[in-house]
N, C-alpha and C positions, 0 to 999 in steps of 0.2 A: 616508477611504479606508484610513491606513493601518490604522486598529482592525479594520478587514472581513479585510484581509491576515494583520495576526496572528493573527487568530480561524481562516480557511481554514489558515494556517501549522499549527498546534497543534492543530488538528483531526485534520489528515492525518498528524502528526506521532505523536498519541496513537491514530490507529489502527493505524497502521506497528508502534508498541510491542506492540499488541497481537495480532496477526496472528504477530510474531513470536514471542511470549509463548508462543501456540497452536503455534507448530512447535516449539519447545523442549518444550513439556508433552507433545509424543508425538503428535499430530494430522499428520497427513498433508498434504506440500504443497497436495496438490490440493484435500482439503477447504479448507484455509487460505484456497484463493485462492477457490473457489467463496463461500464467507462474503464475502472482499473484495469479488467482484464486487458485492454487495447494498449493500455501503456505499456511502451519498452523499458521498465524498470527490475533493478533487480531489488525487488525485495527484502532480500535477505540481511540488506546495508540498515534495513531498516526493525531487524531482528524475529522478525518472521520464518521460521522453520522452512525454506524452500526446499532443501536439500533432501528430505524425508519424503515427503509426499506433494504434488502439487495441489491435489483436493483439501488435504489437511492447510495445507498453507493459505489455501484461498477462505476456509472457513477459521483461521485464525484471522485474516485481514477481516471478513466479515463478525467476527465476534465483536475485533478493538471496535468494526465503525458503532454499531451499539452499545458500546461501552460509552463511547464518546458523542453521542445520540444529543 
């Protein structure tokens, strides 16, 4: 179980890098997040509230990527 956790961990992990990667090159939050929504990650490895709401969680990813702008 745990090889499965670190594998979702470092997934979500290595796409988080990349997402941001995309707002620092000049891409637009919202593009950003439309590409994320297409990703099969879970989120949540990446401490993101999924479990509550999916709108709330998606507008927590959208907050960090302007955070990190």
């Amino acid at each position: 179980m745990s090889k499965i956790k670190n594998y979702l961990w470092d997934e979500s992990e290595k796409a988080l890098d990349e997402l941001i990667s995309k707002v620092k090159s000049g891409e637009t939050v919202s593009s950003v997040l439309e590409y994320a929504k297409t990703l099969n990650v879970d989120w949540s490895f990446c401490g993101f509230s999924w479990h509550d709401n999916e709108d709330e969680a998606w507008s927590e990813i959208e907050d960090f990527l302007y955070a990190n702008k």
